[in-house]
C-alpha atoms as one frame of an Amber mdcrd trajectory, in Angstrom:
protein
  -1.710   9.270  70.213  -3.281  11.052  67.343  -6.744  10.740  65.918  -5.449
   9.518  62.665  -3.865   6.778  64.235  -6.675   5.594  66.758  -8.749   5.688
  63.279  -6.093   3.414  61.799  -5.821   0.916  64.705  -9.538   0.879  65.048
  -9.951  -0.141  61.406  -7.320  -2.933  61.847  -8.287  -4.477  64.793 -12.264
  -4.679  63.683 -10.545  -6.386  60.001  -8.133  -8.387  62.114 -11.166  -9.858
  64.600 -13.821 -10.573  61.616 -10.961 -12.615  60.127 -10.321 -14.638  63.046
 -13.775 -14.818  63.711 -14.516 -17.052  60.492 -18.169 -15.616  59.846 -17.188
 -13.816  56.892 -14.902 -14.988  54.539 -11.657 -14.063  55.107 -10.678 -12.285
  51.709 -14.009 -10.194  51.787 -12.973  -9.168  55.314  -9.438  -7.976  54.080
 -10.604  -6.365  51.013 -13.360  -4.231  52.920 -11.185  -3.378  55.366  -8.014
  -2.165  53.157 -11.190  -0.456  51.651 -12.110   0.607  54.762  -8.771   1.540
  55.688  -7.591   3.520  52.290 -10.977   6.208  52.733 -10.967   7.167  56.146
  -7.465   7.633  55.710  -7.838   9.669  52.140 -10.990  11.814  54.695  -8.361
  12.273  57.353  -5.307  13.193  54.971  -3.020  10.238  56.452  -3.058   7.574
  53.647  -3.602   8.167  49.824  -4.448   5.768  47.348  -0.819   6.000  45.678
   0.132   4.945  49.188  -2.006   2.053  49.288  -1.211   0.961  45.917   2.467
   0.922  47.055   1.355  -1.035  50.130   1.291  -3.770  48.032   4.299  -6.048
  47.795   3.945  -7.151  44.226   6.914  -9.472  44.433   5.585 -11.311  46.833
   2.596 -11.840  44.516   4.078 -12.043  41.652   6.412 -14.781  43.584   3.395
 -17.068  44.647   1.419 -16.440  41.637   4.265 -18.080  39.272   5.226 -20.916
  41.616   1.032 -21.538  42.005   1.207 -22.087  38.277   3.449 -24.333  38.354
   1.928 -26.253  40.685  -1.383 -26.239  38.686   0.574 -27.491  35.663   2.089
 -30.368  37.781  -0.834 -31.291  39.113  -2.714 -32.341  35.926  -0.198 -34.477
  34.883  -0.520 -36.896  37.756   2.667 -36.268  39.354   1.786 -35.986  43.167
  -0.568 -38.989  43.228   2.388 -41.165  41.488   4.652 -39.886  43.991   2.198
 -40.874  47.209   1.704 -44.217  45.593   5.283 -44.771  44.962   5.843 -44.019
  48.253   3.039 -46.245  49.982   4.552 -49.612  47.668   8.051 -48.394  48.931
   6.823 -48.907  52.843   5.195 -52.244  52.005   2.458 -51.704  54.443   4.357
 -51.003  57.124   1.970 -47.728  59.186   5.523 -46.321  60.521   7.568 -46.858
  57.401   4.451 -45.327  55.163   4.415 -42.406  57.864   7.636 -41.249  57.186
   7.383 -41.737  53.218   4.742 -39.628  53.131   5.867 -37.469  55.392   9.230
 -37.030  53.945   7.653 -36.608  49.731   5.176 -33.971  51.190   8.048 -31.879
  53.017  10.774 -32.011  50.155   7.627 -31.110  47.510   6.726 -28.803  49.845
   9.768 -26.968  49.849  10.157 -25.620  46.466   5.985 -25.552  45.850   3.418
 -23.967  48.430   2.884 -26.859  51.338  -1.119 -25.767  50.788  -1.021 -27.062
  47.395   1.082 -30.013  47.771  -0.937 -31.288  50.731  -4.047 -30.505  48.768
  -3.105 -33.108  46.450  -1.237 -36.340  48.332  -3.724 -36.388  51.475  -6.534
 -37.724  49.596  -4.184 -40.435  48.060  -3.072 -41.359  51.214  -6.774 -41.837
  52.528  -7.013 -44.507  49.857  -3.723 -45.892  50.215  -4.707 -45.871  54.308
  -7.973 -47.815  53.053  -6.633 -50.565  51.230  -4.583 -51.252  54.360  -6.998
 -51.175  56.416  -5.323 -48.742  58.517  -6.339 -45.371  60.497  -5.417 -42.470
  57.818  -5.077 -39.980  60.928  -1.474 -40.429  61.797  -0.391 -40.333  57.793
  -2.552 -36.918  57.567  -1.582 -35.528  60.634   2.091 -36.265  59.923   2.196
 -35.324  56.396   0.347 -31.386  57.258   2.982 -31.179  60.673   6.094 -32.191
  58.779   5.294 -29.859  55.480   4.240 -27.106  57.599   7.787 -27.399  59.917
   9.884 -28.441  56.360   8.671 -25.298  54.507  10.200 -23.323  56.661  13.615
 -24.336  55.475  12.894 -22.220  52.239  12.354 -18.986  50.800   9.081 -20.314
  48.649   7.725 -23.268  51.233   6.060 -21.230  53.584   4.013 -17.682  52.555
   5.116 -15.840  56.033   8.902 -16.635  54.380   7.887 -15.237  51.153   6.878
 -12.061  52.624  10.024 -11.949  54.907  12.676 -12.583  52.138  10.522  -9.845
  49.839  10.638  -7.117  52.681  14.064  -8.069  54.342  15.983  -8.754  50.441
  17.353 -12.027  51.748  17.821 -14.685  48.582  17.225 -18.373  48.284  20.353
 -19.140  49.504  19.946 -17.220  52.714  17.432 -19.277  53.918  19.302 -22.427
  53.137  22.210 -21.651  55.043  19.992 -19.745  57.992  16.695 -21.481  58.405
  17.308 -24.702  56.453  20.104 -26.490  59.228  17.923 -25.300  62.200  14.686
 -26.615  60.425  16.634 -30.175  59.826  16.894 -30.583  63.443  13.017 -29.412
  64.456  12.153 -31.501  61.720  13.678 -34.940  62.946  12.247 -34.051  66.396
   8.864 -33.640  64.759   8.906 -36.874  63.491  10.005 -38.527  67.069   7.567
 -36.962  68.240   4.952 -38.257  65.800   6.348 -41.850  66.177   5.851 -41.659
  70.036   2.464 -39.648  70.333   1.274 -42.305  66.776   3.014 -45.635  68.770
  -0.937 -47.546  69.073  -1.793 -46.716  65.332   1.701 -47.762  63.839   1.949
 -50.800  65.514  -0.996 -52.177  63.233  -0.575 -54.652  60.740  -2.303 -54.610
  57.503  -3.177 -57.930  55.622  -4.228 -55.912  52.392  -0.717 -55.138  51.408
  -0.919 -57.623  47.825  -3.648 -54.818  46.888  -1.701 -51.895  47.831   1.468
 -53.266  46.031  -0.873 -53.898  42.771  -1.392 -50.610  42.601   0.139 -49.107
  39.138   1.795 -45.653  40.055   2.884 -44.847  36.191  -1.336 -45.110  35.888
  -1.709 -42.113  38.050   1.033 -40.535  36.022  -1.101 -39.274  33.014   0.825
 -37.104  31.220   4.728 -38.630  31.480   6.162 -35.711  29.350   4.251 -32.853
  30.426   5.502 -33.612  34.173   9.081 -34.158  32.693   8.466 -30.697  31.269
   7.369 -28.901  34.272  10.156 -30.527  36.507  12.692 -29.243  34.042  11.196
 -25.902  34.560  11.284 -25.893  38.206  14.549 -27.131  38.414  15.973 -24.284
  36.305  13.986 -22.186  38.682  15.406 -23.491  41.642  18.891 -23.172  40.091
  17.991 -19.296  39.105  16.968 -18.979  42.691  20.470 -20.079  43.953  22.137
 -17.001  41.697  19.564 -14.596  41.474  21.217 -12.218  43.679  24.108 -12.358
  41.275  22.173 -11.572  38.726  20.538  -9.014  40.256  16.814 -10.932  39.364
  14.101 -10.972  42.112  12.142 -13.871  43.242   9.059 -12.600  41.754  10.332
 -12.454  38.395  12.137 -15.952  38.398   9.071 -17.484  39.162   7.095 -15.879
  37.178   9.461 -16.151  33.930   9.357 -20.043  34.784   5.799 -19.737  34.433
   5.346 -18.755  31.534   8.340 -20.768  30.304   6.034 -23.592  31.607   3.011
 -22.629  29.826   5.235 -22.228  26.547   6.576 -25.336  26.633   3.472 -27.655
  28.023   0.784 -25.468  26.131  -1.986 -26.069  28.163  -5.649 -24.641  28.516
  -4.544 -21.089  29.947  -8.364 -20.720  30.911  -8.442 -24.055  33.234  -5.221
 -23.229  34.474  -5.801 -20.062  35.954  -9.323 -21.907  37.286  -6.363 -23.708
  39.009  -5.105 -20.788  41.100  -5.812 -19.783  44.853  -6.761 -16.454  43.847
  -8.333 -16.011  47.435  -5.149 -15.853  49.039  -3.600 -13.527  46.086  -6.414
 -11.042  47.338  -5.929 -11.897  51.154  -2.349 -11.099  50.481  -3.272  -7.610
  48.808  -6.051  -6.155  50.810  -4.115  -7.043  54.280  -0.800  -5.362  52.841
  -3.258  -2.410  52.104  -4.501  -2.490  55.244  -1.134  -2.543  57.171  -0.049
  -0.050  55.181  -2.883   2.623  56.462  -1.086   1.753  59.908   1.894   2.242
  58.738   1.294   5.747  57.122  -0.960   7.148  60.453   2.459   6.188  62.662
   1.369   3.307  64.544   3.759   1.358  63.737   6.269   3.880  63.903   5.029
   4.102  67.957   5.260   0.303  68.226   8.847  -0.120  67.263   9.632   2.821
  69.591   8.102   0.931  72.124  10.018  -2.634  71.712  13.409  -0.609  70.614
  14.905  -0.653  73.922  14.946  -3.857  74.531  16.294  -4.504  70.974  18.821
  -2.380  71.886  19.452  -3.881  75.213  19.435  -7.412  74.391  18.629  -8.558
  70.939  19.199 -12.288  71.407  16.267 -12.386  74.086  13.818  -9.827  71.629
  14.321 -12.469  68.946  13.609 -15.546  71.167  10.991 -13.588  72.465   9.909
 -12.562  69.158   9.986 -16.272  68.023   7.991 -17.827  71.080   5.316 -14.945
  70.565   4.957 -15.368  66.833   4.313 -18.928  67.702   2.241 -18.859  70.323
   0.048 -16.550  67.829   0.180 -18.521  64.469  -1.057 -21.227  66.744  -4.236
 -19.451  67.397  -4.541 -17.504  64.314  -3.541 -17.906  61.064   0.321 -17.003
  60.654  -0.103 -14.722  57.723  -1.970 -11.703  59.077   0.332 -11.494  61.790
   3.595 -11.712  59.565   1.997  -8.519  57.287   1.814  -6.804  60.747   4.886
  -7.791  62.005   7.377  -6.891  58.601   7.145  -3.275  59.001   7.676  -3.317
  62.563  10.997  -4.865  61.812  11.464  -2.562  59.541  11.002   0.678  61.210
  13.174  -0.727  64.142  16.061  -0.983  61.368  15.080   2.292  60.676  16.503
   3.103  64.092  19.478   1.694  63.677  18.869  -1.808  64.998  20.331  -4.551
  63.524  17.104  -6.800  62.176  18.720  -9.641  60.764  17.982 -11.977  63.864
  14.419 -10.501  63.938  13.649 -11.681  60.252  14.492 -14.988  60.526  12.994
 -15.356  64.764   9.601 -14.041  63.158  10.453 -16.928  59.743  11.105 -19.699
  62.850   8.415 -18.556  64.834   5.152 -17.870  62.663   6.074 -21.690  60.818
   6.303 -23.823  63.906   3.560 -22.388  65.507   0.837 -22.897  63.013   1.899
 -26.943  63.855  -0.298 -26.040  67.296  -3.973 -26.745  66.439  -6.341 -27.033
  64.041  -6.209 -23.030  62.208  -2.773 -22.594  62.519  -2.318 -22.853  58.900
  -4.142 -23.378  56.155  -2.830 -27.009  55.678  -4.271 -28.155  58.941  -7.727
 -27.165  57.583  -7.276 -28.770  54.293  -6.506 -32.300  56.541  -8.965 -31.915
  59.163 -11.651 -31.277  56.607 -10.829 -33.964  54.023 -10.478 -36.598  57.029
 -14.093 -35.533  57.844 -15.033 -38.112  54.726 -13.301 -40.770  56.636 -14.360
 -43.310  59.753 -12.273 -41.312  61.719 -12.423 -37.635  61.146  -9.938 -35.835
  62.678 -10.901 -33.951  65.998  -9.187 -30.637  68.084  -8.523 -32.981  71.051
  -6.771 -35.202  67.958  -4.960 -32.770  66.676  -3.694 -31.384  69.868  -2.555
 -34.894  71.126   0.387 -34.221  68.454   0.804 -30.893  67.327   1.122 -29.073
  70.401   3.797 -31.933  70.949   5.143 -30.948  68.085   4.998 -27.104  68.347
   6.221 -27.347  72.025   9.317 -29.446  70.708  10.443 -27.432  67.218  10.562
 -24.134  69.008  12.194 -25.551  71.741  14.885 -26.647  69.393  14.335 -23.514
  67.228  15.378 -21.133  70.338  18.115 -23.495  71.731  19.966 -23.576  68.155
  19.049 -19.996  67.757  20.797 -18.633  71.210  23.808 -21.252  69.850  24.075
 -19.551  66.366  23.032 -15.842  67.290  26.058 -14.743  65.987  25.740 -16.883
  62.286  21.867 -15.662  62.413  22.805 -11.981  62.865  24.147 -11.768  59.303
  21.838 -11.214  56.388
């Protein structure tokens, strides 16, 4: 091993640890340590800043950034809260009926808009609706962050780690619909037996408040009718574009990012509160950490770890991409899933450099890095969101809590996720 590249895994490992560690925050981590990263490497003549600048996967960014617009402009109008309500009258009170309302908006919403954003939004309606019953909000929370967070999978924009993937690998929309998206359905149905057994004391309550939750006005929460209309007409174009943008030879990035500002033509809001509106945090993260990779990349180290996993690619690649998918889990379960994705894409990519085919590694890593985050509490950054807003609650939410059902549920969906995968190896080895 050369000196450049113990320099380079030195560098990563120290960023990698102060992330996990939680003592700094984790964007100021990445940044210094792309920093970090791009000058020993410019002192050591292995990594340039031209390199580092393209490190950066801007359609991935430029992907997020549009469809977190979006979502901003949504947002104001009241459309998430009128959906949550809508969905609470629907279940008249009924804990297990409610459960899988919520459950079921927050997944579909969450699989054409970041699960982060749309969880950010309905779990604090659901801690009222849960209050007006009278009920515990714990199982609705818990259920709505484990069901987005195994639904989002299904598409190319519901989960980050598949943003990333589809950027670096060139798969479309459609490719994760007809890949991830039947293998997904199943997890997710298991998820949600799961969640009814693990939940079965807390459902089983009856709530005499229910005249109070059914007086509840959902077009009240709605509070801008036509602006939503507007936005949803946006997004569904976009959706549509993402169905044929490989036949029209448009990226993801730039579909997202013309609906954008399609949005902002047509709705006209403040740009200035808008943008207020955006997680530029995790734009950074995103950045700094594909900087940061990148100084790996150019000092050969992961040139040497492909080498070293090759052979058994080559041997057997249905039990590298299982493996690959039970190790990406067990990992997002303890860390959050997105470092470890940046790390893992150019891997993958070097090994298809040696002429191996990579198609079942994309979408094991896809499977892998979204059902593990389900495992505890910083698996993914929907988990935190939950935890910390049921905090303001009677019955905040605790590890041994979350554990009780999403390692259940973790356990279960890549249980499922392998078995289907060995089944369709052969339909998952095609782009």
């Amino acid at each position: 091993m050369t000196a450049p590249q113990i320099v380079a895994i030195i560098v990563f490992v120290i960023t990698f640890v102060l992330i996990l560690s939680d003592r700094v925050d984790r964007t100021i981590v990445a940044m210094a340590g792309g920093a970090v990263m791009v000058a020993v490497g410019f002192l050591m003549g292995f990594y340039s800043q031209e390199q580092a600048l393209r490190a950066i996967d801007f359609n991935t960014l430029g992907l997020l950034l549009g469809i977190m617009i979006m979502a901003v402009l949504l947002e104001r109008t009241g459309f998430f809260q009128y959906v949550a309500i809508l969905a609470g009258k629907l279940s008249r009170g009924n804990p297990w009926l409610l459960m899988v309302m919520l459950g079921t908006a927050t997944t579909l919403l969450s699989t054409v808009l970041p699960n982060l954003t749309v969880i950010v939004l309905i779990a604090p309606v659901t801690i009222l609706i849960a209050e007006i019953l009278g009920i515990s909000p714990v199982p609705l929370l818990i259920a709505e962050a484990l069901l987005s967070d195994t639904g989002g999978v299904a598409t190319l924009v519901g989960d980050p780690p598949n943003v990333m993937i589809a950027s670096a690998a060139g798969f479309s929309f459609n490719d994760f619909l007809t890949h991830t998206a039947p293998l997904v359905l199943v997890a997710w149905l298991s998820a949600l037996v799961i969640l009814r057994f693990v939940f079965r004391p807390e459902l089983a309550e009856r709530s005499e408040n229910i005249e109070a939750l059914m007086s509840l006005d959902q077009t009240e929460a709605l509070k801008d009718p036509s602006g939503a209309r507007r936005i949803l007409i946006v997004l569904g174009v976009v959706i549509l574009l993402f169905f044929v943008q490989g036949q029209l030879g448009l990226t993801p990035g730039f579909v997202a990012l013309a609906g954008a500002a399609a949005a902002l033509l047509w709705v006209r809001p403040s740009v200035e509160e808008t943008l207020q509106g955006i997680q530029w945090t995790i734009l950074l993260f995103f950045a700094a950490l594909f900087v940061a990779v990148g100084g790996l990349e150019a000092a050969g180290v992961l040139e040497l770890l492909a080498g070293a996993v090759a052979g058994l690619a080559q041997a057997n690649l249905l039990l590298a991409s299982i493996l690959l998918l039970l190790v990406a889990a067990v990992v997002s379960a303890v860390v959050d899933n997105i470092p470890f994705t940046i790390a893992m894409i150019p891997v993958i990519q070097q090994l298809g450099r040696l002429g191996i085919s990579t198609s079942p590694l994309w979408w094991a890593l896809a499977l892998g890095a979204g059902f593990g985050g389900n495992g505890t509490i910083i698996g993914s950054a929907s988990n935190v969101v939950v935890v910390a807003l049921s905090e303001k609650t009677r019955t905040p939410i605790t590890s041994r809590i979350w554990m009780r059902a999403g390692l259940p549920v973790m356990i279960v969906t890549c249980i499922v996720g392998s078995v289907l995968f060995a089944i369709f190896f052969g339909w998952m080895s095609t782009p």
